[in-house]
HTML snippet that shows the backbone in 3Dmol.js (N, CA, C, O; Angstrom):
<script src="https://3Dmol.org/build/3Dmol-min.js"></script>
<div id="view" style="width:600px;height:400px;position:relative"></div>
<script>
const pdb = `
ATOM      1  N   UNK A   1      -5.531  25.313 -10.982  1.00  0.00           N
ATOM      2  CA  UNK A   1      -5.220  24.054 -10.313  1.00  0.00           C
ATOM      3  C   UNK A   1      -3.779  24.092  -9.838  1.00  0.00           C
ATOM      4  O   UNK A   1      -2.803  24.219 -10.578  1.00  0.00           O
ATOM      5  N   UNK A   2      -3.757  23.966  -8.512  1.00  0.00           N
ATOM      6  CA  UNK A   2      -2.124  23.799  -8.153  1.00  0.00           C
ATOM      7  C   UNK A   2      -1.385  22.626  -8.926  1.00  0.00           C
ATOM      8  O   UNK A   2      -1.729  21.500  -9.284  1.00  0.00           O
ATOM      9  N   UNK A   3      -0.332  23.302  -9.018  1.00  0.00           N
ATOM     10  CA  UNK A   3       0.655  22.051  -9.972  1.00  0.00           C
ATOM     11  C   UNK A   3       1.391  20.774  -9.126  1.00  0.00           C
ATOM     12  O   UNK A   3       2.121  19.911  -9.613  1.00  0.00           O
ATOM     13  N   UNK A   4       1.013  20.909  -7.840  1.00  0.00           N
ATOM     14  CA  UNK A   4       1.710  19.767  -7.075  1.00  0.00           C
ATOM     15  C   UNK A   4       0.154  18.846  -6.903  1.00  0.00           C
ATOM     16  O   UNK A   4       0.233  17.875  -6.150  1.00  0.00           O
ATOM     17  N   UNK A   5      -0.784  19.025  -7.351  1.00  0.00           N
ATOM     18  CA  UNK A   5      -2.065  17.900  -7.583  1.00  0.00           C
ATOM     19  C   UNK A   5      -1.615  16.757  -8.220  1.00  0.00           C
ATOM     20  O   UNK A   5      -1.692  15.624  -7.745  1.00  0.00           O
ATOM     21  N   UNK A   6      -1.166  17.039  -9.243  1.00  0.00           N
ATOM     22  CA  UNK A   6      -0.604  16.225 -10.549  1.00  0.00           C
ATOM     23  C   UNK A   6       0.285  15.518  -9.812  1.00  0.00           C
ATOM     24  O   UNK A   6       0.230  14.370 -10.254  1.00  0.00           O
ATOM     25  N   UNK A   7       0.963  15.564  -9.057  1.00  0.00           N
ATOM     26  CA  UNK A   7       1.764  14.441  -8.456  1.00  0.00           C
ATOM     27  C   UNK A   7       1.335  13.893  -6.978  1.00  0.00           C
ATOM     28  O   UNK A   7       2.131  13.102  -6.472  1.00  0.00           O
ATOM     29  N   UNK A   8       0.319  14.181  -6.328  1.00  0.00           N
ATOM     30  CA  UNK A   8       0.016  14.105  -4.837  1.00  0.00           C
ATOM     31  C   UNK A   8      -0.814  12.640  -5.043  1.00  0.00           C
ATOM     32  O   UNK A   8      -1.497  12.168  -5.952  1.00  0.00           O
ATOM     33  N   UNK A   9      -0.492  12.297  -4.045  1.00  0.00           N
ATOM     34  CA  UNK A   9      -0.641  10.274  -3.740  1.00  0.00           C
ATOM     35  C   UNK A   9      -1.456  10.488  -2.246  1.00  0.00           C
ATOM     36  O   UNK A   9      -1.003  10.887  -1.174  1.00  0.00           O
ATOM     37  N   UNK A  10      -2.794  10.076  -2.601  1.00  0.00           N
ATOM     38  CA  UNK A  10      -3.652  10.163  -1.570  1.00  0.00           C
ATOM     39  C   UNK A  10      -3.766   8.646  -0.798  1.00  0.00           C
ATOM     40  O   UNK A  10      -4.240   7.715  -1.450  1.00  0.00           O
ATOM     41  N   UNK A  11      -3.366   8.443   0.460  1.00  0.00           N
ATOM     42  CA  UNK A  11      -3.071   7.006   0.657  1.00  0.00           C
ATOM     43  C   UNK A  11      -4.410   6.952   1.856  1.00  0.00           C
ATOM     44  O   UNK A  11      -4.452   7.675   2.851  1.00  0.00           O
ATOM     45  N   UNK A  12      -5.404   5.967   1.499  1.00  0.00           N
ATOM     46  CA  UNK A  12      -6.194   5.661   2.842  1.00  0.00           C
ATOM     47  C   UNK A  12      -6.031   3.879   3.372  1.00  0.00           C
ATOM     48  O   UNK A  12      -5.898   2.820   2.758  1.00  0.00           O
ATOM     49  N   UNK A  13      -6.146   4.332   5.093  1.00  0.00           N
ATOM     50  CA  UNK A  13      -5.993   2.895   5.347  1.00  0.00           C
ATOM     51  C   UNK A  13      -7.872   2.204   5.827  1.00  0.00           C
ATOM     52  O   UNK A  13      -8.798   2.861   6.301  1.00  0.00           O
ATOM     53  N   UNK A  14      -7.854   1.285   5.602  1.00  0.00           N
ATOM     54  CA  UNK A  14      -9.256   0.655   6.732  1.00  0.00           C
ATOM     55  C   UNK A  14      -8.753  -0.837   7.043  1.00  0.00           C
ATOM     56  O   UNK A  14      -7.956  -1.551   6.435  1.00  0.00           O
ATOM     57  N   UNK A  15      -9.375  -1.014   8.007  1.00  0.00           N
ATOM     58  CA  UNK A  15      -9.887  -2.659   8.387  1.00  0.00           C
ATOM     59  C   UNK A  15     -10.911  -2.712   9.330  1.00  0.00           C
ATOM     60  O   UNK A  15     -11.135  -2.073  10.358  1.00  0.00           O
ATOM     61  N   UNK A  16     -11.651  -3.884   8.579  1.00  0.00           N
ATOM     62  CA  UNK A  16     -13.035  -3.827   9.510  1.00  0.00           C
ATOM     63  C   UNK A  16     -13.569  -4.964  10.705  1.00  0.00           C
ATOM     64  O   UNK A  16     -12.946  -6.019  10.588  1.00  0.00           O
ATOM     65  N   UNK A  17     -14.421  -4.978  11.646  1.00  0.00           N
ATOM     66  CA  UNK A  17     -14.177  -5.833  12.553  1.00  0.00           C
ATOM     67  C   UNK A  17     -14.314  -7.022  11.851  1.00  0.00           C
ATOM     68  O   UNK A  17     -14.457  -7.876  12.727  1.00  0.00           O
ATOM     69  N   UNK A  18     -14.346  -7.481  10.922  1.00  0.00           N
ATOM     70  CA  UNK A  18     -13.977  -9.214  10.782  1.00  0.00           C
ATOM     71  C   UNK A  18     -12.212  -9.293  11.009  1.00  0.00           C
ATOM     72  O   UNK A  18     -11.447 -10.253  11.102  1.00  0.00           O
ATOM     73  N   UNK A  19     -12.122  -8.672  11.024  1.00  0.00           N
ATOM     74  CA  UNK A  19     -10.154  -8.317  11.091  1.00  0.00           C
ATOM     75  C   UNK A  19     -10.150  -8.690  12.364  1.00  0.00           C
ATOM     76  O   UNK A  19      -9.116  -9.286  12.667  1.00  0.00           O
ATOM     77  N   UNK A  20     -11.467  -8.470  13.833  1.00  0.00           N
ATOM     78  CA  UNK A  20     -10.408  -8.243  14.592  1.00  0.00           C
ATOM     79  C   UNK A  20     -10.819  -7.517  15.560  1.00  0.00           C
ATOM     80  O   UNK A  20     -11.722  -6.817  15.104  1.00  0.00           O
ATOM     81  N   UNK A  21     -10.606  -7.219  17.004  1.00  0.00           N
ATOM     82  CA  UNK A  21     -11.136  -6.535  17.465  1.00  0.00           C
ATOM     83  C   UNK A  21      -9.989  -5.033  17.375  1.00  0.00           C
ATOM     84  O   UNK A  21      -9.246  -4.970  16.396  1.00  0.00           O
ATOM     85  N   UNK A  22      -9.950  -4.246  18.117  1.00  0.00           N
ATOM     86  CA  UNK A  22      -9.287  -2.724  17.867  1.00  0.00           C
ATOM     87  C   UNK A  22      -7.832  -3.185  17.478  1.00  0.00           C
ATOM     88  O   UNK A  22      -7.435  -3.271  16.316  1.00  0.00           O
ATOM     89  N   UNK A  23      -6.832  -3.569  18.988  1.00  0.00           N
ATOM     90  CA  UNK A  23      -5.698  -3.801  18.648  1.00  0.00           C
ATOM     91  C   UNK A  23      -5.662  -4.787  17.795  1.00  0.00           C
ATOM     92  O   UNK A  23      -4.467  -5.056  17.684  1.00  0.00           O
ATOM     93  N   UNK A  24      -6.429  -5.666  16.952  1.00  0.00           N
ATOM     94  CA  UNK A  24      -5.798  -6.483  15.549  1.00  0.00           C
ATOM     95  C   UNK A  24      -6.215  -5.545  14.357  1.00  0.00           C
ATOM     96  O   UNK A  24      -5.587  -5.617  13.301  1.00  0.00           O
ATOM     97  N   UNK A  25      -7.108  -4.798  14.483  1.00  0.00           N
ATOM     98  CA  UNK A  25      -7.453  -4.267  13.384  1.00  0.00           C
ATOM     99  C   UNK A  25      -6.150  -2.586  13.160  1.00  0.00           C
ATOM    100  O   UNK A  25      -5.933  -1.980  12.111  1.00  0.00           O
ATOM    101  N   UNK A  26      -5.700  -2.369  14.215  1.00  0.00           N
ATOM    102  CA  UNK A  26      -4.445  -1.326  14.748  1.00  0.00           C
ATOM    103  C   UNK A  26      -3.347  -2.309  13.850  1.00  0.00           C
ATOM    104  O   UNK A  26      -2.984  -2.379  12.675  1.00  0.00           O
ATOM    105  N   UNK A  27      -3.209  -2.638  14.443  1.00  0.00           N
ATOM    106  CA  UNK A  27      -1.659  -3.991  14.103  1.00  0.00           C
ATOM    107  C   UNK A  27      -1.615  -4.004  12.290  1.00  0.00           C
ATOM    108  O   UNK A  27      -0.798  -3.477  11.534  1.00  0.00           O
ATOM    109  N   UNK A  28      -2.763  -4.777  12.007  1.00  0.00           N
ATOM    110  CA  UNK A  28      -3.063  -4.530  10.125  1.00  0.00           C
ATOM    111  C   UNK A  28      -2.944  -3.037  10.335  1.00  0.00           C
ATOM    112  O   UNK A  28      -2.144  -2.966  11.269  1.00  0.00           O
ATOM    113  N   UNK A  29      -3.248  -1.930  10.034  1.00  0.00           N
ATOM    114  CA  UNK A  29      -2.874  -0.906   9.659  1.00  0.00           C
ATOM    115  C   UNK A  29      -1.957  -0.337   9.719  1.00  0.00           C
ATOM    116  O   UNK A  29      -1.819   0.628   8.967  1.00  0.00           O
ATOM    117  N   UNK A  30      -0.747  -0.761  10.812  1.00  0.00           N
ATOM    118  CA  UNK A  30       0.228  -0.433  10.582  1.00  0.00           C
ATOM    119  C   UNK A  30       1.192  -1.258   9.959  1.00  0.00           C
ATOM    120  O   UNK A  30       2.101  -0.866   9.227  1.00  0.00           O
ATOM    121  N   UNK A  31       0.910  -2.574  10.332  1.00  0.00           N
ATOM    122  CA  UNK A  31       1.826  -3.347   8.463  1.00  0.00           C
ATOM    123  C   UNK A  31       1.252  -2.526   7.312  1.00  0.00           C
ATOM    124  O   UNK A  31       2.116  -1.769   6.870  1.00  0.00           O
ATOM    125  N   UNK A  32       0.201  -2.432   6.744  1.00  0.00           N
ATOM    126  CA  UNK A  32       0.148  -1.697   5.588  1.00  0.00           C
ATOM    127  C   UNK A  32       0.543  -0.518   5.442  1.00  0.00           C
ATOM    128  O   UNK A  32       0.784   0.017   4.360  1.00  0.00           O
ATOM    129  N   UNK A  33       0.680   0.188   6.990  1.00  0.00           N
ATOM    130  CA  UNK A  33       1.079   1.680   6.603  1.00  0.00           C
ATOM    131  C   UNK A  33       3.035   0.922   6.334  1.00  0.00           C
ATOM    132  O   UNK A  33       3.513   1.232   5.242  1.00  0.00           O
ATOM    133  N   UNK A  34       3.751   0.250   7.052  1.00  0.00           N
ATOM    134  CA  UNK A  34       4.545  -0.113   6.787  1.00  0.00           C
ATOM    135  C   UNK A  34       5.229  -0.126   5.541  1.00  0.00           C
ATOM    136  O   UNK A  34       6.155   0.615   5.211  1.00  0.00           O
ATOM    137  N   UNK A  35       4.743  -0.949   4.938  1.00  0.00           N
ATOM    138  CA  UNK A  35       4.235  -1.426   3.542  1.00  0.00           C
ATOM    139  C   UNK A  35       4.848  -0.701   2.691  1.00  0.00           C
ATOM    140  O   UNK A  35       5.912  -0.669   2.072  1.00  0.00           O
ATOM    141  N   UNK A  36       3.445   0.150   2.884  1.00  0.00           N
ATOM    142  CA  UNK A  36       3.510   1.886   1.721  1.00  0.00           C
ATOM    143  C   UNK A  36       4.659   2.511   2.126  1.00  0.00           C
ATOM    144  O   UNK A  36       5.323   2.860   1.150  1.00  0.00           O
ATOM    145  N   UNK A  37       5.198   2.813   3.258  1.00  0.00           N
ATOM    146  CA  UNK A  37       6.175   3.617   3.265  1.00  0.00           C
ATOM    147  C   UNK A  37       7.463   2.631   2.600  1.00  0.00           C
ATOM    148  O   UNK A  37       8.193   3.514   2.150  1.00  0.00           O
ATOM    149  N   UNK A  38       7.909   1.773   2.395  1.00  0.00           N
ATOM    150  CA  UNK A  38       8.945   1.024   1.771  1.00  0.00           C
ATOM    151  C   UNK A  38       8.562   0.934   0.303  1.00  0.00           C
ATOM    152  O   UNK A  38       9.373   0.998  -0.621  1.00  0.00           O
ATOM    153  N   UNK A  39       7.107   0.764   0.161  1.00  0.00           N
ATOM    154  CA  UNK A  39       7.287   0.789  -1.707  1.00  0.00           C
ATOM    155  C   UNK A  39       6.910   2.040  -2.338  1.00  0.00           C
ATOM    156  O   UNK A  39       7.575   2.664  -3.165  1.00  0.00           O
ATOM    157  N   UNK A  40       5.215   2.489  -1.631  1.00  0.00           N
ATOM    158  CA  UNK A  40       5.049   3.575  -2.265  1.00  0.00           C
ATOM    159  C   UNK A  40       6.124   5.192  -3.056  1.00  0.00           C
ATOM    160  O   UNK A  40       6.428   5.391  -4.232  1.00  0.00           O
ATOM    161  N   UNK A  41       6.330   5.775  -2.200  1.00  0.00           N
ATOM    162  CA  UNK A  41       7.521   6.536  -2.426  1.00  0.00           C
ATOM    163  C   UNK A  41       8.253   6.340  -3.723  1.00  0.00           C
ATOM    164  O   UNK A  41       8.286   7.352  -4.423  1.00  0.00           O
ATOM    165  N   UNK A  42       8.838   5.290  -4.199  1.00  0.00           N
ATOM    166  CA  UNK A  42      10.171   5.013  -4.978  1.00  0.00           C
ATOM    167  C   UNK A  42       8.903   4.352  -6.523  1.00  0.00           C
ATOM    168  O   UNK A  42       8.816   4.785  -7.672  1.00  0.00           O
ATOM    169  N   UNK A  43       8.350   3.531  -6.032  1.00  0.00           N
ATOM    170  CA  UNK A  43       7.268   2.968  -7.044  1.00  0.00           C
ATOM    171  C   UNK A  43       5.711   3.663  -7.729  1.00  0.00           C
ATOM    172  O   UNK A  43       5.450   3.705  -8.932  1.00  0.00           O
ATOM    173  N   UNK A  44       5.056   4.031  -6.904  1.00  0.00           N
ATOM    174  CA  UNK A  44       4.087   4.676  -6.942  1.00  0.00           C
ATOM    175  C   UNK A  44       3.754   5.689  -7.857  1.00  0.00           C
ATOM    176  O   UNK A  44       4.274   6.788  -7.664  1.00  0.00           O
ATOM    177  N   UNK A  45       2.795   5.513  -9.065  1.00  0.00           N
ATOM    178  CA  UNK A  45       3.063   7.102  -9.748  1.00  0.00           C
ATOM    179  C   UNK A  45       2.043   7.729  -9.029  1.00  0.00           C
ATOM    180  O   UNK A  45       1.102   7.281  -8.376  1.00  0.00           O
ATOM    181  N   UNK A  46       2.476   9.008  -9.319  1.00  0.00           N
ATOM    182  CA  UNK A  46       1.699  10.106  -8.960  1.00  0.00           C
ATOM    183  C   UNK A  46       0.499  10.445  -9.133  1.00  0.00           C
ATOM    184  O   UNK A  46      -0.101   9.461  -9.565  1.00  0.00           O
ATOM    185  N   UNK A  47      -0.281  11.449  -9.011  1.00  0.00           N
ATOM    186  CA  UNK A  47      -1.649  11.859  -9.286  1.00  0.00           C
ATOM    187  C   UNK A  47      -2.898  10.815  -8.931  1.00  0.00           C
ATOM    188  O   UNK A  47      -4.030  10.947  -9.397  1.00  0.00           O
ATOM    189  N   UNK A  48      -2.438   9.621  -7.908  1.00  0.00           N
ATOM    190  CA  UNK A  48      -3.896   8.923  -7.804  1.00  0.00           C
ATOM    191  C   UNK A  48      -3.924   8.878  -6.524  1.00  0.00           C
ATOM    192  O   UNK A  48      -3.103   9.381  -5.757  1.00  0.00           O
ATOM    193  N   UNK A  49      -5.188   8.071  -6.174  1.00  0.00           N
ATOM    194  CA  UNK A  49      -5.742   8.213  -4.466  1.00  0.00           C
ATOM    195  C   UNK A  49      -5.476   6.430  -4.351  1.00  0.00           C
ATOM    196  O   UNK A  49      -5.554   5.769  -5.386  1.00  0.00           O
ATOM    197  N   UNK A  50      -5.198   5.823  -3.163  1.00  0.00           N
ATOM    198  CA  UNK A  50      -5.109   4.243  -2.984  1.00  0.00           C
ATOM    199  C   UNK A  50      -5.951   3.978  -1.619  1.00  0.00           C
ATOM    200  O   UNK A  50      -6.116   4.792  -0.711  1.00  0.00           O
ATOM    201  N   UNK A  51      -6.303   3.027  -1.667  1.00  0.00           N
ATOM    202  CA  UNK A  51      -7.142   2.838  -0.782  1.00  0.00           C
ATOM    203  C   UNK A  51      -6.733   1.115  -0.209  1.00  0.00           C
ATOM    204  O   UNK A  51      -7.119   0.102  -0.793  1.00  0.00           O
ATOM    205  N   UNK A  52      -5.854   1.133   1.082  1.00  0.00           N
ATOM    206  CA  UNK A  52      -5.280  -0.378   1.087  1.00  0.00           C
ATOM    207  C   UNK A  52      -6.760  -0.838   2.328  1.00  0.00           C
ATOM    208  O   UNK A  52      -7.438  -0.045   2.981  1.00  0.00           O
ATOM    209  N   UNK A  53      -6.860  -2.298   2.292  1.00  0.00           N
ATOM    210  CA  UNK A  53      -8.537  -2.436   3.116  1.00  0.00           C
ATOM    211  C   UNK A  53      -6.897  -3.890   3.572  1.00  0.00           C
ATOM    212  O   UNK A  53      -6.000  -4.373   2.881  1.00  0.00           O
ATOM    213  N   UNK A  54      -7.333  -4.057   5.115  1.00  0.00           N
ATOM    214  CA  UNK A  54      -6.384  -4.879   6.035  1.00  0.00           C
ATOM    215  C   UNK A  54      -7.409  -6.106   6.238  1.00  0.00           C
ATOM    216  O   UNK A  54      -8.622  -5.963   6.389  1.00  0.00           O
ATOM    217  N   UNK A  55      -6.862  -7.085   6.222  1.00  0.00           N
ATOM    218  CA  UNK A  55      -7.819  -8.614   6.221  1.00  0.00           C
ATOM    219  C   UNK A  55      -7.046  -8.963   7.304  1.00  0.00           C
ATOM    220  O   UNK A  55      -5.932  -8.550   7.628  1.00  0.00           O
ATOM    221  N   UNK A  56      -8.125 -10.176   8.085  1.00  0.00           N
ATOM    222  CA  UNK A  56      -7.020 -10.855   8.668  1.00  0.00           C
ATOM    223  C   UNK A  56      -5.959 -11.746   8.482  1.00  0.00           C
ATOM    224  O   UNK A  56      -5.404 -12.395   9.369  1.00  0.00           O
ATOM    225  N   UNK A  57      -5.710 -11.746   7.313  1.00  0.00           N
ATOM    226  CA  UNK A  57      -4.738 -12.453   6.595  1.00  0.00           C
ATOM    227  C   UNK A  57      -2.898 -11.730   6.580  1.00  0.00           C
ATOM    228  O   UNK A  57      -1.772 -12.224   6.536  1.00  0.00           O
ATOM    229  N   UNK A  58      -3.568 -10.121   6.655  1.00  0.00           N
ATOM    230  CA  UNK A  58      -2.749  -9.092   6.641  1.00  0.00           C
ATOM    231  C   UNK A  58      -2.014  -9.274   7.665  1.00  0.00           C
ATOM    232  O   UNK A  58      -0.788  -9.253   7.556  1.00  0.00           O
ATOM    233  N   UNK A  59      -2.877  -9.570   9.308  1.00  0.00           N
ATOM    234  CA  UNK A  59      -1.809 -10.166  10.296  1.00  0.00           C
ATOM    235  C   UNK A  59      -0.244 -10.799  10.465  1.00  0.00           C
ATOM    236  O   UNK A  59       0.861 -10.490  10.910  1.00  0.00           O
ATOM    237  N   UNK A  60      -1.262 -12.395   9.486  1.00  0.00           N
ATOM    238  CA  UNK A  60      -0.082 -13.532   9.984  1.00  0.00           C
ATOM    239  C   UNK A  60       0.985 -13.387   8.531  1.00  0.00           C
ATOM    240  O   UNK A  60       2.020 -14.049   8.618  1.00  0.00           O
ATOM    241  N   UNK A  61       0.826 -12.711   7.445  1.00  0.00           N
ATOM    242  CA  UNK A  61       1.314 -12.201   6.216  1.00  0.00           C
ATOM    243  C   UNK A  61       2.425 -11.967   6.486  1.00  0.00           C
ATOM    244  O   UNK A  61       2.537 -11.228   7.464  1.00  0.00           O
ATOM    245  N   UNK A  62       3.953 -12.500   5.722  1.00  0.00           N
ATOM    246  CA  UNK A  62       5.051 -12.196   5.850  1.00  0.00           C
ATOM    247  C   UNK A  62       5.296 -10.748   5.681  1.00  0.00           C
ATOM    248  O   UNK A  62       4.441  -9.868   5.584  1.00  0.00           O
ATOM    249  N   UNK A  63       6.190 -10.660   5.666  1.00  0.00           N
ATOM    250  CA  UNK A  63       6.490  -8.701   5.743  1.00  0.00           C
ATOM    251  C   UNK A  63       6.882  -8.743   3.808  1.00  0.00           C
ATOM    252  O   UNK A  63       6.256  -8.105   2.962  1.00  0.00           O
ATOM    253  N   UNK A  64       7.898  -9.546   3.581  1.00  0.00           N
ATOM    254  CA  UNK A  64       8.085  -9.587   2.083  1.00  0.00           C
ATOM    255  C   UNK A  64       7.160  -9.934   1.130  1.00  0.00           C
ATOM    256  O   UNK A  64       7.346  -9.813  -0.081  1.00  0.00           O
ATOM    257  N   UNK A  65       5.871 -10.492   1.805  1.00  0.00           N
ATOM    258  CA  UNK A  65       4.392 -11.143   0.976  1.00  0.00           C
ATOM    259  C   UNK A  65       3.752  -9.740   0.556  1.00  0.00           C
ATOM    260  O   UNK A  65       3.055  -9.429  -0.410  1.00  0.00           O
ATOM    261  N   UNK A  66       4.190  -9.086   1.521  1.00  0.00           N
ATOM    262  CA  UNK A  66       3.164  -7.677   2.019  1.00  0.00           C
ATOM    263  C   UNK A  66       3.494  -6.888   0.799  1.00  0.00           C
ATOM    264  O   UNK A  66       2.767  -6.280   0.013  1.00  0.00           O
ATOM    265  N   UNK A  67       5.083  -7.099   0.859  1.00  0.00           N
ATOM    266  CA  UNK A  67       5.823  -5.831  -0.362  1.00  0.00           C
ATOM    267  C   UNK A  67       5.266  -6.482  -1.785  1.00  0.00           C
ATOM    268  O   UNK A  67       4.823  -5.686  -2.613  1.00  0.00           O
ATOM    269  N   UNK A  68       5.271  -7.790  -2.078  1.00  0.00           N
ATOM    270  CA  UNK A  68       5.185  -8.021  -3.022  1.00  0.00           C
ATOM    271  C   UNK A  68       3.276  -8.260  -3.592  1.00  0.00           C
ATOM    272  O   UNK A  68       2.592  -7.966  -4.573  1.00  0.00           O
ATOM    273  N   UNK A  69       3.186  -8.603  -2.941  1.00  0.00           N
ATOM    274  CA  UNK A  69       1.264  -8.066  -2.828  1.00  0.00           C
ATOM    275  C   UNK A  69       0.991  -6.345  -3.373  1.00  0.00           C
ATOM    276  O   UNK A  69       0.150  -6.012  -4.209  1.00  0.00           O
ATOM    277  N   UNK A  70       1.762  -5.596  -2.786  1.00  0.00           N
ATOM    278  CA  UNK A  70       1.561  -4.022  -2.848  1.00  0.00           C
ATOM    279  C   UNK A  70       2.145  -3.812  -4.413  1.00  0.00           C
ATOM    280  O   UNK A  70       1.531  -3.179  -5.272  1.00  0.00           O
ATOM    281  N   UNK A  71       3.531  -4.504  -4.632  1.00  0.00           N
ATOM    282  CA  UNK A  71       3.637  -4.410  -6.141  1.00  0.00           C
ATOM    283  C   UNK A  71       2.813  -4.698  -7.475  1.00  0.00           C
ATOM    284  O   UNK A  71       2.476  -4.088  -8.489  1.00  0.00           O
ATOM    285  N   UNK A  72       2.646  -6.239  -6.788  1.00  0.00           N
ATOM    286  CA  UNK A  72       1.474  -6.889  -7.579  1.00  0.00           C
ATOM    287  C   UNK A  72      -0.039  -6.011  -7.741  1.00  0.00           C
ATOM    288  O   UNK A  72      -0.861  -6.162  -8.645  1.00  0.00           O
ATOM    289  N   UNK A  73      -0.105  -5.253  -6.812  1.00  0.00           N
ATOM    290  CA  UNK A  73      -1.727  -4.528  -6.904  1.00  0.00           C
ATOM    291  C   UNK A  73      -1.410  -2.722  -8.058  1.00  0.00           C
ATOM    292  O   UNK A  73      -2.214  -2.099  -8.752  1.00  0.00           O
ATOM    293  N   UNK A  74      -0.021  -2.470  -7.782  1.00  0.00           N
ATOM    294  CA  UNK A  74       0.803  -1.350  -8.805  1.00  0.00           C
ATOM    295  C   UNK A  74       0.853  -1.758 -10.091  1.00  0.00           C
ATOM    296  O   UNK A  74       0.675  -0.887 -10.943  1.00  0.00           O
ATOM    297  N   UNK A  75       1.042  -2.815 -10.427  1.00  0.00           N
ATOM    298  CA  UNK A  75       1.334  -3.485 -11.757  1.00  0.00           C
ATOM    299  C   UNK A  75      -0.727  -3.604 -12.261  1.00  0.00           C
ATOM    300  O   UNK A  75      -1.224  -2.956 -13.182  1.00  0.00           O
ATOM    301  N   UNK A  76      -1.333  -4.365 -11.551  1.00  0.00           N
ATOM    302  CA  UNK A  76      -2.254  -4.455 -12.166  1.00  0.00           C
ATOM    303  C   UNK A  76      -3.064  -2.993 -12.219  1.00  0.00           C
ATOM    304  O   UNK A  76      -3.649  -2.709 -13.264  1.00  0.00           O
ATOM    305  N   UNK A  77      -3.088  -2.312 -11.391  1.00  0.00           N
ATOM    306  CA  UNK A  77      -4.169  -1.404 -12.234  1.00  0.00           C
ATOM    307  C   UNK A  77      -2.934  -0.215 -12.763  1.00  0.00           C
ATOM    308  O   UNK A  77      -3.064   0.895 -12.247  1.00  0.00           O
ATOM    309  N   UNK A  78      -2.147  -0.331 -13.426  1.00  0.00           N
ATOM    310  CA  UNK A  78      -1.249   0.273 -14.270  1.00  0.00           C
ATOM    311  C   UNK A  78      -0.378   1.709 -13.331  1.00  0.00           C
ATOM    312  O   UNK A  78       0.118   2.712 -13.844  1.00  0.00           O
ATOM    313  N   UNK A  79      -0.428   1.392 -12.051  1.00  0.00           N
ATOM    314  CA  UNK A  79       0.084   2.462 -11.386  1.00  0.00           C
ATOM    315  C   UNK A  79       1.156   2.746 -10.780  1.00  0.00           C
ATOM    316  O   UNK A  79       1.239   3.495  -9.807  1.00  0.00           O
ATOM    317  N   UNK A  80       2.641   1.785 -11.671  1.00  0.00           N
ATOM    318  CA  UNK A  80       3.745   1.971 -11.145  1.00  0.00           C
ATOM    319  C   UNK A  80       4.274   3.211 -12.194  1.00  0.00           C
ATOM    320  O   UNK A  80       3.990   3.388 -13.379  1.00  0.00           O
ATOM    321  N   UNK A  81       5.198   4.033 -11.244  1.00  0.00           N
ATOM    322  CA  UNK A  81       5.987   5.169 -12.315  1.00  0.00           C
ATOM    323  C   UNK A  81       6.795   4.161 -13.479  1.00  0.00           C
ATOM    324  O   UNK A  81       7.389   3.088 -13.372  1.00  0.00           O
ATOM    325  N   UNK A  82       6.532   4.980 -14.518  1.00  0.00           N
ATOM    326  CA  UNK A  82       7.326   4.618 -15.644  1.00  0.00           C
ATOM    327  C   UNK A  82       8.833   3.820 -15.996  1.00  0.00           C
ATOM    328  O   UNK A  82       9.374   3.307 -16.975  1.00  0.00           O
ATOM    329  N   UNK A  83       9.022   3.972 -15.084  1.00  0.00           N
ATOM    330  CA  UNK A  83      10.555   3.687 -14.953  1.00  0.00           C
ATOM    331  C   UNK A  83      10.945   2.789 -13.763  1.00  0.00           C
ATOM    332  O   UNK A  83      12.059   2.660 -13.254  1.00  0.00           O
ATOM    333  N   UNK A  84       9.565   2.089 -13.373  1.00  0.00           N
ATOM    334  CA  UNK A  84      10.185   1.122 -12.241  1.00  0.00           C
ATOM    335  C   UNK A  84       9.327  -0.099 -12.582  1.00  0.00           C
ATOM    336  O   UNK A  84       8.116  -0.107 -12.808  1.00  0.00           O
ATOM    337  N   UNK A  85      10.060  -0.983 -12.578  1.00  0.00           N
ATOM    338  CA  UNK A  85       9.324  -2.548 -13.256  1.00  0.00           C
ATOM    339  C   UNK A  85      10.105  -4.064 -12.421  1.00  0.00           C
ATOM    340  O   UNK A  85      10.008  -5.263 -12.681  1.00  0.00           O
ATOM    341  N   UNK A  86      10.891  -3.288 -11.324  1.00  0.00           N
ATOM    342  CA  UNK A  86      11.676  -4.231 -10.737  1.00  0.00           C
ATOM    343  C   UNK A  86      10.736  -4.367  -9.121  1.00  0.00           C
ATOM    344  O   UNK A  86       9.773  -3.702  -8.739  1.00  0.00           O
ATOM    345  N   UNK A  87      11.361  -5.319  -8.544  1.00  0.00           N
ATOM    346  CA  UNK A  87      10.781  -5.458  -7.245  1.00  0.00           C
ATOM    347  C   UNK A  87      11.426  -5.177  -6.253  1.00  0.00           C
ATOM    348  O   UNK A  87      12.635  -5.407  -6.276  1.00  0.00           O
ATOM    349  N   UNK A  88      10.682  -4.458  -4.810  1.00  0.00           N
ATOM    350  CA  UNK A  88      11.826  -3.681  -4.173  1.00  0.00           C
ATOM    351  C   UNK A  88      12.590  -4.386  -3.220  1.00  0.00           C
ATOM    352  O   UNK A  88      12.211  -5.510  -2.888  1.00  0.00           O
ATOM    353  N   UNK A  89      13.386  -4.004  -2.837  1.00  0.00           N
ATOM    354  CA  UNK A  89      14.263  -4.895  -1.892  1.00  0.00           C
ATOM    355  C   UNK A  89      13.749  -5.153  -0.289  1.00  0.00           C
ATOM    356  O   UNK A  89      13.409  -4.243   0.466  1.00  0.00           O
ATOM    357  N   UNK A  90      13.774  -6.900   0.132  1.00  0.00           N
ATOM    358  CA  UNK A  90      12.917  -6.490   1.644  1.00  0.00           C
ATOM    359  C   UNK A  90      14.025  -6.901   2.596  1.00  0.00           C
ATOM    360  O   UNK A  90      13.868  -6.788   3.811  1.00  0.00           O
TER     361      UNK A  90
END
`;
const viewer = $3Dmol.createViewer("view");
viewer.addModel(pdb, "pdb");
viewer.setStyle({}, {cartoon: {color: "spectrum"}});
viewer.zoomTo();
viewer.render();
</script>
């Protein structure tokens, strides 16, 4: 088994047409890709796959709702690195 598995962060995006037609369902995916790139990285532990799903809620969603939603979903299923328990800066 390669030893960089153990740390590799598999990130998938979706949104589906209740979101939206193309460009709204485009728009949500890139706030969430947004998102991930500001928390994932620094927060995120390693070794799992995430799967973010874009609502239309994701749209009109503040940008700092977004960060703190993405924390809130790290905390509950136990997947922030060890050493980060703070919230990130928006």
């Amino acid at each position: 088994m390669d030893e960089g598995s153990e740390t590799a962060v598999g990130i998938g995006f979706t949104a589906s047409k209740k979101v939206g037609n193309a460009v709204a369902r485009n728009r949500a995916k890139r706030r969430l890709r947004a998102a991930v790139s500001a928390v994932m990285p620094k927060y995120a532990a390693g070794g799992h796959d995430y799967v973010l799903i874009g609502r239309k809620a994701t749209l009109q969603r503040p940008y700092a709702d977004l960060l703190t939603d993405l924390m809130r979903a790290l905390r509950r299923t136990n997947s922030l690195t060890p050493n980060h328990v703070d919230q990130p800066s928006s």
